[in-house]
C-alpha positions as CSV (number, residue, x, y, z in Angstrom):
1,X,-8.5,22.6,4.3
2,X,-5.8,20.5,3.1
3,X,-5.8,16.5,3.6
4,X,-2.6,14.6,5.1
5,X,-1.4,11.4,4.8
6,X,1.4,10.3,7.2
7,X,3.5,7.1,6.5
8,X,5.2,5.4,8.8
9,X,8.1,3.5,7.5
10,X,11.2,2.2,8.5
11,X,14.5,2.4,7.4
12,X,13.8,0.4,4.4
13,X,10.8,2.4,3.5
14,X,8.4,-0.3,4.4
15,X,5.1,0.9,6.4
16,X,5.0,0.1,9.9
17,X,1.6,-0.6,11.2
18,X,0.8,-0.1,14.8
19,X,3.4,2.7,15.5
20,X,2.0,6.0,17.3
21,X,2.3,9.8,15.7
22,X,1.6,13.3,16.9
23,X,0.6,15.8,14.2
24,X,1.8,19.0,14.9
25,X,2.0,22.3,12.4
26,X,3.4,25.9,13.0
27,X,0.0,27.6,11.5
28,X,-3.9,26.3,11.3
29,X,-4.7,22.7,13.3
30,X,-4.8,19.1,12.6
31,X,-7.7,17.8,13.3
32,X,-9.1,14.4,12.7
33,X,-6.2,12.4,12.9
34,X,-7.4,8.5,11.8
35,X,-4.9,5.0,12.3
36,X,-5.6,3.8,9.1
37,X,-4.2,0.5,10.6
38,X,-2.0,0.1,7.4
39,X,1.2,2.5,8.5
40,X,-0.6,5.3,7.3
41,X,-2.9,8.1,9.6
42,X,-5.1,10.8,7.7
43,X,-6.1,14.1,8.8
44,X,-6.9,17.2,7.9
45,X,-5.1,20.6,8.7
46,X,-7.0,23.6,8.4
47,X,-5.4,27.0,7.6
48,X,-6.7,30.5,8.6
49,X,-7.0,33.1,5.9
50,X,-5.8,35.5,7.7
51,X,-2.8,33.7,8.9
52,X,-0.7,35.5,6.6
53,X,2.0,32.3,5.5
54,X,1.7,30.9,2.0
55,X,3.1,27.6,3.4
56,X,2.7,25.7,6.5
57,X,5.1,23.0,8.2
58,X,3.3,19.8,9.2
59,X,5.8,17.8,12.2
60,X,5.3,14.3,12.7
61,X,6.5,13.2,15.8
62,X,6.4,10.1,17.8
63,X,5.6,9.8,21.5
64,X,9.4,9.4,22.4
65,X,9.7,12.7,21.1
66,X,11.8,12.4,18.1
67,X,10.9,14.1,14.8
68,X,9.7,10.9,12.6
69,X,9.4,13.6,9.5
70,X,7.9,16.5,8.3
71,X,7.0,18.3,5.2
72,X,5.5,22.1,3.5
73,X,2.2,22.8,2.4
């Protein structure tokens, strides 16, 4: 299990609290996914062993759709 931590800035790179995200990845889950109330949400993605990648893509989007980020694990 891996913990993530999602921040939510804006084009100045200053958190925004109160915005919404959708954790998706392309291997494993994210589970647990906590508004930390600050511009920040934690979760946890889990990884199969068997899944056969050596890195995962986590997506953050928001609601609209639009792909607020993303990073490899």
């Amino acid at each position: 299990m891996v913990n993530v931590i999602v921040r939510v800035t804006d084009a100045s790179g200053v958190l925004v609290p109160g915005s919404s995200v959708i954790l998706i990845t392309d291997s494993g889950t994210v589970s647990g996914k906590t508004d930390n109330g600050d511009g920040t949400f934690s979760a946890t993605l889990s990884i199969p062993a068997n899944s056969g990648k050596d890195r995962v893509q986590v997506t953050a989007t928001r609601p609209s759709g639009d792909i607020a980020g993303f990073a490899t694990v």
